[in-house]
Structures are given as structure tokens and as C-alpha cells.
C-alpha positions as CSV (number, residue, x, y, z in Angstrom):
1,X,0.0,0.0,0.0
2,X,1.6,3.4,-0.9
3,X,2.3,6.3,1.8
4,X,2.3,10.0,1.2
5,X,4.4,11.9,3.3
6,X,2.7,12.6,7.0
7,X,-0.4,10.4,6.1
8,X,-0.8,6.8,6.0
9,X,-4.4,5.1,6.1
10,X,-5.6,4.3,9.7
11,X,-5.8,0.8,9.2
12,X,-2.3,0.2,7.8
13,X,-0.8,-1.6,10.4
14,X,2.5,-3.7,10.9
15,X,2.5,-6.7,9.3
16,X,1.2,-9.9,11.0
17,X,2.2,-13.6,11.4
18,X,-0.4,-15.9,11.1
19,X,-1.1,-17.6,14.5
20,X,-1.4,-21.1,14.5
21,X,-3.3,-21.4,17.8
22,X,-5.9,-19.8,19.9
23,X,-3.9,-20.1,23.1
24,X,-1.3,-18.4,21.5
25,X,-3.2,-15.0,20.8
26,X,-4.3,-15.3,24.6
27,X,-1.0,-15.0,25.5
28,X,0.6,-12.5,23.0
29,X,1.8,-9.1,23.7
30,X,0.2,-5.9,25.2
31,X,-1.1,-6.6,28.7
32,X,-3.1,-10.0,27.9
33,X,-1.7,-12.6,29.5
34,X,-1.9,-16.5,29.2
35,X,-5.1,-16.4,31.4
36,X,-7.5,-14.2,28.8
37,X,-10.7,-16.2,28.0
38,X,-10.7,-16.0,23.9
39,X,-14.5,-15.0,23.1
40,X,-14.4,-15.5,19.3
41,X,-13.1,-17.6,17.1
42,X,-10.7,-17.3,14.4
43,X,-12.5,-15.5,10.9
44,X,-10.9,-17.7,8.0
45,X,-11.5,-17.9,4.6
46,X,-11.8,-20.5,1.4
47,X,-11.8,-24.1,2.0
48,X,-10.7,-24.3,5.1
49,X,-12.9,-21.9,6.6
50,X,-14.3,-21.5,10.1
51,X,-17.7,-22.3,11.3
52,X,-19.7,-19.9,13.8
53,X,-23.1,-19.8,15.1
54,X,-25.1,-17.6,13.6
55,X,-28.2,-16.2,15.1
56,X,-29.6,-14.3,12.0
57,X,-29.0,-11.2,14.2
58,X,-29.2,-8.4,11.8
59,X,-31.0,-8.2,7.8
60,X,-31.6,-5.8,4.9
61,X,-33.9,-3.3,4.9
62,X,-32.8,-1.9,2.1
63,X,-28.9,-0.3,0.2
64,X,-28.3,2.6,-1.5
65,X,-25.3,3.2,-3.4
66,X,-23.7,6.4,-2.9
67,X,-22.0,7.3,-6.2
68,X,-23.3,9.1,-8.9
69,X,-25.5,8.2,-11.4
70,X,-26.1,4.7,-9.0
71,X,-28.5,6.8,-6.7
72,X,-31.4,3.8,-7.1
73,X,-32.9,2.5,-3.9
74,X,-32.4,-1.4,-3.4
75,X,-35.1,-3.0,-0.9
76,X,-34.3,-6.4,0.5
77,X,-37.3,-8.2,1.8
78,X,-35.8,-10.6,4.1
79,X,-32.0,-11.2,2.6
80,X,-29.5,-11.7,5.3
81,X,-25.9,-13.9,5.8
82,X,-28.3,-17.5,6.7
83,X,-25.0,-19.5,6.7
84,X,-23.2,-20.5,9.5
85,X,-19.8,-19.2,7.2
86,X,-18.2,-16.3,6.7
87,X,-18.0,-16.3,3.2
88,X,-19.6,-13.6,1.1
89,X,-23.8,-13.0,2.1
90,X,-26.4,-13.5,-0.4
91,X,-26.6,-9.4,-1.1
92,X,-24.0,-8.2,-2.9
93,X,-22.4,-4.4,-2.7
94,X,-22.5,-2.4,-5.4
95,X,-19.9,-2.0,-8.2
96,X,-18.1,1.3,-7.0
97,X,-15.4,1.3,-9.6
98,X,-12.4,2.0,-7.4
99,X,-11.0,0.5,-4.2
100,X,-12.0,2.2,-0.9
101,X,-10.9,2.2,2.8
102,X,-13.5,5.1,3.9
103,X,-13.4,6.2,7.3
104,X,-16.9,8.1,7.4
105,X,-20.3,7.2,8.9
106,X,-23.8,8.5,9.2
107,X,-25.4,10.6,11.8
108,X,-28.9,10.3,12.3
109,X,-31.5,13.2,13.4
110,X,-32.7,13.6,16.8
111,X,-36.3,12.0,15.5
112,X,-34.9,9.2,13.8
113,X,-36.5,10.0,10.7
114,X,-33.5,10.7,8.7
115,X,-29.8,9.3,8.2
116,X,-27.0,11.8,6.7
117,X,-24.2,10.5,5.3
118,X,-21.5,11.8,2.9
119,X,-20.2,10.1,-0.1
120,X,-16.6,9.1,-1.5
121,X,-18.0,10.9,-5.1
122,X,-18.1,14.3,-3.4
123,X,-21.9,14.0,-2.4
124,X,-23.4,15.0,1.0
125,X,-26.6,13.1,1.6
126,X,-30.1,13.6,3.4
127,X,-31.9,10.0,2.7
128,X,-35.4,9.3,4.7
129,X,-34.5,6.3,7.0
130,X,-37.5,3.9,7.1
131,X,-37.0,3.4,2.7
132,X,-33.7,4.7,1.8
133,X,-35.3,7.7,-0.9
134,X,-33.0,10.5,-1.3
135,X,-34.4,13.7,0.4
136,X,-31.9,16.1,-0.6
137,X,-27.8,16.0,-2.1
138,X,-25.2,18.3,-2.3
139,X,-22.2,17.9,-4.3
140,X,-19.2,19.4,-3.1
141,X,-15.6,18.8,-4.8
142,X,-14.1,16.6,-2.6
143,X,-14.8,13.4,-0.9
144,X,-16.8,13.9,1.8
145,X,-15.2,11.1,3.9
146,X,-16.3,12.4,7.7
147,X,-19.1,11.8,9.7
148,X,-21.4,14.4,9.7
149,X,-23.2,15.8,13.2
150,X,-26.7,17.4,14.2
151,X,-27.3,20.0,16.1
152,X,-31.6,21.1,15.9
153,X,-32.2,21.8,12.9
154,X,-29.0,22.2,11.6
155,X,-26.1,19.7,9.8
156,X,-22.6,20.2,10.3
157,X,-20.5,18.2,7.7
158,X,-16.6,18.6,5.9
159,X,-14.7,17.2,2.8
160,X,-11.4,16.4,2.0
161,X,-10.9,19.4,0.4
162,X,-10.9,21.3,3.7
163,X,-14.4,22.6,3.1
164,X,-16.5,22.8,6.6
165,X,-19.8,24.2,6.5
166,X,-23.3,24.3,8.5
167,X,-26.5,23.3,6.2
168,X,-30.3,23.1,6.9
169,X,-31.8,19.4,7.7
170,X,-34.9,19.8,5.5
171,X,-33.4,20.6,2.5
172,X,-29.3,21.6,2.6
173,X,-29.6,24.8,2.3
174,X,-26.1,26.4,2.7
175,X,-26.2,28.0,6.3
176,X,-22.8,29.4,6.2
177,X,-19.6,27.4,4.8
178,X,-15.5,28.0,4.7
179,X,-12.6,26.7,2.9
180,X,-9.9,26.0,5.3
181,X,-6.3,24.0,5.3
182,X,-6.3,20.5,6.0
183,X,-8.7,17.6,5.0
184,X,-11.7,17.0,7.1
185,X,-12.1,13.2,8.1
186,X,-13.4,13.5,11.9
187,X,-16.7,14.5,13.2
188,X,-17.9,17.9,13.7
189,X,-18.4,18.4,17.8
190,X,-21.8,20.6,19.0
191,X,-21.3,22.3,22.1
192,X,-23.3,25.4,23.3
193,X,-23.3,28.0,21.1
194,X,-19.8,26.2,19.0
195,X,-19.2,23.6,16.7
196,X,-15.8,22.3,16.0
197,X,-13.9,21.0,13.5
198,X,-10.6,18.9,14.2
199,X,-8.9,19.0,10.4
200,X,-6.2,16.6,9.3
201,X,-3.1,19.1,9.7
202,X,-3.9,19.2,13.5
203,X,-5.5,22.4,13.6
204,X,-8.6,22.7,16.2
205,X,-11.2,25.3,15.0
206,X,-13.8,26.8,17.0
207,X,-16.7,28.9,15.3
208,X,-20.0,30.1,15.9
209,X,-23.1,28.1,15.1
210,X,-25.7,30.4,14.6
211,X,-23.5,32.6,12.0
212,X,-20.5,30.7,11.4
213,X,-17.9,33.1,12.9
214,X,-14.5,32.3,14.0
215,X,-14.2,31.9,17.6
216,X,-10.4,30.3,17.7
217,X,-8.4,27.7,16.8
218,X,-5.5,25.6,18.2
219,X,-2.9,24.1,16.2
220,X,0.0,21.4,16.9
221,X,2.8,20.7,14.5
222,X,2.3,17.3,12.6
223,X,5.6,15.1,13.9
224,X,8.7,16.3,11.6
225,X,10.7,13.7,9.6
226,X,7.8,10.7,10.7
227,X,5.3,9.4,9.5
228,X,1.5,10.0,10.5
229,X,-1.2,7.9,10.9
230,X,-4.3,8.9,8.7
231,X,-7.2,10.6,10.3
232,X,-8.2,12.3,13.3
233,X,-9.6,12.1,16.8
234,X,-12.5,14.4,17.7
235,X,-12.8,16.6,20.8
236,X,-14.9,15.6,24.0
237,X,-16.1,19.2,25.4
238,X,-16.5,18.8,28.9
239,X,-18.4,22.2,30.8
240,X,-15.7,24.9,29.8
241,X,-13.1,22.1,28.9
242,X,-12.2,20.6,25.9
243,X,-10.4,17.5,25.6
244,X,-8.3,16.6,22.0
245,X,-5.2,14.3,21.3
246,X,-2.9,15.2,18.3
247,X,-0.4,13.3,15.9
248,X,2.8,14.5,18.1
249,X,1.4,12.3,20.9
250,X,0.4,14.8,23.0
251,X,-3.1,14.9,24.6
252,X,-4.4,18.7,25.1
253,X,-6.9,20.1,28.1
254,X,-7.9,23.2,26.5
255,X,-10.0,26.1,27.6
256,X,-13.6,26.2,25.9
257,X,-13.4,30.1,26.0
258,X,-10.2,31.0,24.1
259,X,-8.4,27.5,23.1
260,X,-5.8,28.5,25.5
261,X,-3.7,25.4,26.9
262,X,-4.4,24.7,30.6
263,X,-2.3,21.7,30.4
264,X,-0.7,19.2,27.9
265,X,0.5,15.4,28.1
266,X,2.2,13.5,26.6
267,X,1.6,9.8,25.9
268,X,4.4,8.6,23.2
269,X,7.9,7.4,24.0
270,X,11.3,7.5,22.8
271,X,11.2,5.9,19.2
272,X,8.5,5.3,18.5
273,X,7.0,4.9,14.7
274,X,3.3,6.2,15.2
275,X,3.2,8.7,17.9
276,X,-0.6,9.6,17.0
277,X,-3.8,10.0,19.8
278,X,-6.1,10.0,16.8
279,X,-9.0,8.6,19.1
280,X,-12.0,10.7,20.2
281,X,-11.3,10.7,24.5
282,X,-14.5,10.0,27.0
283,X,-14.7,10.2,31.1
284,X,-16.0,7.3,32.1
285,X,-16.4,6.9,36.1
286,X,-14.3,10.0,36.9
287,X,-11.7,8.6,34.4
288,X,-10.7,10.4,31.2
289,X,-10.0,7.5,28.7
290,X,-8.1,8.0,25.6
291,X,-6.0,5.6,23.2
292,X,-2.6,5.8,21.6
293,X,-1.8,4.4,18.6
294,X,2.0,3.4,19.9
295,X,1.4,3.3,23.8
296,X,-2.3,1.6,24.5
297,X,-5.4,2.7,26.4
298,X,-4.7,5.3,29.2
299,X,-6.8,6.2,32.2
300,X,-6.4,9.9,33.0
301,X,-7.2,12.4,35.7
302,X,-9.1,14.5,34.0
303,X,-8.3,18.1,35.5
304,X,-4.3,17.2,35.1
305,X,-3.8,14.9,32.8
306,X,-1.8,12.4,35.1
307,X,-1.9,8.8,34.5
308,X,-4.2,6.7,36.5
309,X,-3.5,3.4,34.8
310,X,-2.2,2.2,31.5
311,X,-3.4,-1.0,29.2
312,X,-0.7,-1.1,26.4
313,X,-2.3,-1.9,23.0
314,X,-0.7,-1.5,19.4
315,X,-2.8,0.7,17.3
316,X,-5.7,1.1,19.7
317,X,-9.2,2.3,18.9
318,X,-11.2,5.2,20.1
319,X,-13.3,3.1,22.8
320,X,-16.7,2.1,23.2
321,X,-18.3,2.0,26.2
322,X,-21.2,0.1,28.4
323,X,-21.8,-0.4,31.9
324,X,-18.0,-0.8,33.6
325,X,-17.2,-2.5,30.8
326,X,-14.5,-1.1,27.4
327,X,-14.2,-2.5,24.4
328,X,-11.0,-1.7,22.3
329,X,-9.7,-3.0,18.6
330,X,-6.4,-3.0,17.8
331,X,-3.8,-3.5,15.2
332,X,-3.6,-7.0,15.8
333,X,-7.0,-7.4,14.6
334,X,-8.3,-8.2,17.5
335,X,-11.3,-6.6,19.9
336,X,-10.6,-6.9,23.9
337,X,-13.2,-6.2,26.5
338,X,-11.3,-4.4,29.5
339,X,-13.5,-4.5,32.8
340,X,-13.0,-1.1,34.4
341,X,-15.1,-1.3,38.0
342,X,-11.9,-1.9,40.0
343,X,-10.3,1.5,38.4
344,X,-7.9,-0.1,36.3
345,X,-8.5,-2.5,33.6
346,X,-8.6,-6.4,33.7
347,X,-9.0,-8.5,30.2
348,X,-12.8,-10.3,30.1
349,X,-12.5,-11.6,26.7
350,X,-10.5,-10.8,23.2
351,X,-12.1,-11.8,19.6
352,X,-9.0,-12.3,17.1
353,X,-9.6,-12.1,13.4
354,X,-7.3,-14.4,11.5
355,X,-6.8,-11.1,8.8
356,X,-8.2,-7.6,8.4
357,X,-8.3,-4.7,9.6
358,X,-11.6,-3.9,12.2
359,X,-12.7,-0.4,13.0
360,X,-13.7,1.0,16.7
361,X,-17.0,-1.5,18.3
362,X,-20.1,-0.3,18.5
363,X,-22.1,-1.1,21.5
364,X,-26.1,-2.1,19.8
365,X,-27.5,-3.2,23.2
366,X,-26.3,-6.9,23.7
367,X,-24.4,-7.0,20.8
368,X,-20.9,-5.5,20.0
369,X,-20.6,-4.3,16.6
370,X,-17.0,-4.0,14.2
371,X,-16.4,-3.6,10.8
372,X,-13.8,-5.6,8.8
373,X,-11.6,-5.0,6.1
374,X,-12.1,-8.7,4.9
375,X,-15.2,-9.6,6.5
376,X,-17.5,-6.5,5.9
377,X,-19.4,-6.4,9.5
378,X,-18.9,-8.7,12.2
379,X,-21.6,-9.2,14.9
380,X,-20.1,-10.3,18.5
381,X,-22.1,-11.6,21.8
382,X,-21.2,-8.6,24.3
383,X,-20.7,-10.2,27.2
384,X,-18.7,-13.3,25.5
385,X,-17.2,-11.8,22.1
386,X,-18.5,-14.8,20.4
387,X,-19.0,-14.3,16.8
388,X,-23.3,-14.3,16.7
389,X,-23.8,-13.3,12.7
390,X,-21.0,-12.0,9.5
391,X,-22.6,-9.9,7.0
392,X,-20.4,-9.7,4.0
393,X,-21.8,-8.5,0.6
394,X,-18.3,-8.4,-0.7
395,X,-16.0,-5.3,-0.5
396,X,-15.5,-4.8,3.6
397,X,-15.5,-2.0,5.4
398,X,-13.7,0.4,7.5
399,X,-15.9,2.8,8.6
400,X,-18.1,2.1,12.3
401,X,-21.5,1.5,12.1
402,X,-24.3,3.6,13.3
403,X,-26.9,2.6,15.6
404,X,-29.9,3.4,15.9
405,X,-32.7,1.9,17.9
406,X,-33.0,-1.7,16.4
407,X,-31.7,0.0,13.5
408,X,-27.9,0.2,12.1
409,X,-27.0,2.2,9.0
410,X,-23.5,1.4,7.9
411,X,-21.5,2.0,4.5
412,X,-19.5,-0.7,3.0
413,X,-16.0,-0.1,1.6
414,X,-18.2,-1.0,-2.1
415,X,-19.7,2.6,-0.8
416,X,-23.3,1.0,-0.5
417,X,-25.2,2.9,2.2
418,X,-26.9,-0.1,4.5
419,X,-30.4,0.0,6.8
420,X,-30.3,-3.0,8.6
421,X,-32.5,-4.2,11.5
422,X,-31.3,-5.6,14.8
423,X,-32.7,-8.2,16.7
424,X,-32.6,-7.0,20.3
């Protein structure tokens, strides 16, 4: 896979031996020991593939493709993965005529009613959520590869080629927009009277939601003569706090009035490749949790940064969260469920996939959701991380899924928009 200079793709990881037994992944590096329970079982492919149970979990409502001049809404009665395999599922993604390894998701609005999601083709679209028919759809120039965010009656959304803008819900009218440095891959944050934008060159902007207006912004140099990992993390806004890690390593606590610095940390060490804390942060029992892609998980004091407690992980995820309970992929290809309750972390269970790379889980009430690379979207038993259903219509993906309900709309890496129902 090629790298550009200070970018390569989030899921480019370091190359992986194949493991030739489950009792060996238990046991493998970053803070799981020989005693881990392994949840799932191994994801393989061809001939000598793997069998799961499969518990019909999720099916098609319907697909849209999100490419131009493919903009036809495909209802699926009934169709879902039936087999107990993880080969390719009876409905099959649409023919997007390049590869793709998108990192964007939909939002949903605060009724439910509609699902916005941007499009690798330049598009920004408002579809109605219980058929898939297109509402409204901008086209922009670049790839609008973020996740867009709703405020009221307002959309907040950003493309690759640095535009960031504000549209209406009902139909996209342009609110305000700006062209800016930097690509926008994150996710617009809402906060009071802001919204901000976290762009791919590190710089933090703060503006006005009502007109648009520049409030600040804070910038950190990308890491000089290294490589950076593609993407970005997104802030948590906590009161008059906001919380944001950068691709120098450092994790900022910065003041929601002015973007001032009230303190910075920290989290890489001495030689390392990937310094990046490209993971969104959350404060989780009094605990400020963030991920580094070099170092692990960290558990932080929220008002000065210090370390709590440390889980080391190659190429962490942001987390998700439920109950005392985290749930973390890695680089390995692997999700690990970290129980917090005691205030530092203990291993329940790990799921390894034999290859691919898996985006952050998704909590969808008992089930834990991750997409794959390989295997498109894997559905894992919460509590056990036993694989319950794989839905593969053929191109992966790399982008999390987004619940909703007993709903989850997610877009495969064959940039086919997806409603699928949930059994509870």
C-alpha cells in the first residue's frame, strides 16, 4: 500500500504472522496474559474456513449506493448472511469502480427519521430512513469522507478538500460554509453556542453556530521527519473544557473560552514509529479514557492529565463504552473487552480475526458491533465476544457502524449505504 508523506491510512498496520493457535493470541503481547478467556473464534477464509453460530442477528432493509448516477434504492425483503460461514452473504455491494478504505459514517436526526451520510464521489446526503429515498444532495468537490453531526435543525459536515460548512436538515440549504487547510475526516463536535472541527493538519477550529464566525483555533505541528497515521480524533467538550489528542502524541486540556492550553500530556515514547492520539477521549467513572496508537489505552485524571493506569495496545481504537465495561480493537486485529469497575482495567475476553483490519466497536444493546476490512461487519455476543452473525456483501469496510434503535446504517467499503435491522 503506498504512503504519502505525513499520512498513512488508519488501518495500515504492521505486518502480521499468522497464528497457529488460539492459546497463543491469549497470551501474545500488550497486557493479555496466558489467562485471557478467547470470546471468538478465528474469521478464515476459502476451503478451510471456520464455522460460527449464527443467530440471523441483523437483515436488509434496504442499500443505496452512494456514487453518482447509482443513486437507485435497493429494498431487501428478508435477505441476510443465513449460513453458519463467513463467506460472502447473499446481497451483494454495489460496483463502485475503485477501491476504498473510507473512514466516514452517518449521523442520524434527533427523531430518527432521517440518516445523513456523505459520499466518496463528493456528495453530501439527506436520505429518509425507514425506505432509503434520497431527500436532498449536495455535491461538493471533494470526498466527503467524515461523519457528519446534528445540532436542531442544523447539519454540520466537511470534505477532503478542507471545506467545513453548516446546512439546513430539511433541505441543505447552505447556512454558512468555509474553505480552510487540511482535510476533514473526523466528526464535527456541537457544544453550546460552537461547533468544532478537528482537520487533518492538527488544527482545532472553533466557530459560531448560529452565523458561522470564527471563535479560535489551536494548532500542533504534525511530527517532523515521521510518518503520520491517517485521520483524526475528535474533541470531548466537557463544561468549559475541551479534551483533544494530536499526531505528536500529545493529549491537550484546553480552555472552551479562548483554546488557551491549561495543560498538555504526553503519551508517546522515545522511538516510536506512530506517535498519533487519533482517538476521540471519554470520562468514564471519573476517568478520562483515551487511546494511543504506539502506547495503548490510558486512564487519566481529568483536571491534570496524570496517569491513572495504562493498558498497552498496538494501534488502539477510540473506545466504546457500556456499563464498567471497554471494548477496544487493535492492530492485531483483534477486539478486547477491559472490565474497568476496580479503576484499572482487567481483560474479560478478546475476539482475534485471523486477517483484516476492524474499525472501533459499536455497543447495539447486547451485541458488539466492528467492521472488517475482509469480512465487511462482524456481529459479536457482548458479554462473551463470540462471533453471533458476518454480514459480508463483498467489499468490507472500514468505517463504524451507526446505531440506531434496532436499526444500524452502515457503508461498506463498495460505498453502498446499509439500513439494517437488529434483533434485540
Amino acid at each position: 500500500m503506498p504512503i504519502a508523506a505525513h499520512s498513512i491510512p488508519a488501518i495500515y498496520w504492521l505486518v502480521l504472522s499468522s497464528l497457529g493457535m488460539l492459546s497463543h493470541v491469549a497470551a501474545c503481547t500488550s497486557g493479555i496474559d496466558s489467562s485471557t478467556r478467547m470470546g471468538g473464534t478465528w474469521l478464515r477464509e476459502a476451503a478451510g474456513m471456520q464455522q460460527t453460530s449464527n443467530l440471523g442477528v441483523v437483515s436488509v432493509r434496504w442499500r443505496v449506493p452512494l456514487f453518482e448516477g447509482r443513486s437507485n434504492v435497493v429494498r431487501e425483503s428478508s435477505e441476510s448472511d443465513s449460513r453458519a460461514g463467513l463467506g460472502k452473504s447473499g446481497v451483494i455491494d454495489s460496483d463502485f469502480p475503485i477501491e476504498t478504505r473510507r473512514m466516514g459514517a452517518p449521523a442520524m436526526s434527533r427523531d430518527g427519521r432521517r440518516v445523513f451520510v456523505g459520499g466518496l464521489d463528493g456528495t453530501l446526503r439527506c436520505l429518509d430512513a425507514e425506505d432509503g429515498r434520497t431527500i436532498w444532495m449536495k455535491v461538493s468537490g471533494g470526498a466527503f469522507d467524515s461523519t457528519p453531526a446534528i445540532s436542531n435543525d442544523l447539519v454540520a459536515a466537511g470534505n477532503s478538500d478542507g471545506l467545513i460548512g453548516a446546512f439546513r436538515q430539511t433541505d441543505g440549504k447552505t447556512i454558512w460554509q468555509h474553505k480552510v487547510q487540511g482535510a476533514f475526516v473526523g466528526r464535527p463536535v456541537f457544544a453550546s453556542d460552537r461547533v468544532f472541527f478537528m482537520m487533518g493538519n492538527d488544527n482545532l477550529i472553533a466557530l459560531d453556530i448560529a452565523s458561522g464566525d470564527w471563535k479560535w483555533a489551536y494548532k500542533r505541528d504534525l511530527p517532523v521527519g515521521r510518518f503520520k497515521v491517517a485521520g483524526t480524533g475528535n474533541p470531548l467538550v466537557e463544561k468549559d473544557r475541551i479534551y483533544i489528542g494530536f499526531a505528536d502524541g500529545s493529549v491537550a486540556l484546553l480552555s472552551f473560552a479562548d483554546g488557551n492550553a491549561i495543560t498538555i500530556k504526553n503519551l508517546s515514547q522515545s522511538g516510536d514509529r506512530f506517535t498519533d492520539v487519533d482517538t476521540e477521549p471519554l470520562i468514564h467513572n471519573g476517568t478520562l479514557i483515551v487511546a494511543s496508537f504506539s502506547t495503548g489505552v490510558f486512564g487519566l485524571d481529568p483536571a491534570t492529565l496524570d496517569e491513572r493506569w495504562r493498558f498497552p495496545l498496538v494501534g488502539a481504537s477510540s473506545p466504546a463504552v457500556s456499563g464498567s465495561t471497554l471494548y477496544v480493537s487493535d492492530g492485531e486485529s483483534r477486539v478486547v473487552a477491559l472490565d474497568v469497575s476496580s479503576g484499572k482495567p482487567h481483560v474479560l475476553w478478546v475476539f482475534k480475526s485471523e486477517k483484516g483490519d476492524l474499525s472501533r466497536p459499536v455497543v447495539a444493546g447486547r451485541w458488539l458491533l466492528v467492521s472488517s476490512s475482509v469480512y465487511s461487519l462482524i456481529v459479536l455476543e457482548r458479554s462473551s465476544g463470540r462471533v453471533a452473525q458476518v454480514f459480508n456483501p463483498g467489499k468490507g469496510a472500514t468505517s463504524p457502524p451507526t446505531v440506531e434503535g434496532n436499526r444500524i446504517f452502515w457503508v461498506s467499503n463498495g460505498e453502498t449505504l446499509y439500513c439494517l435491522d437488529i434483533v434485540p
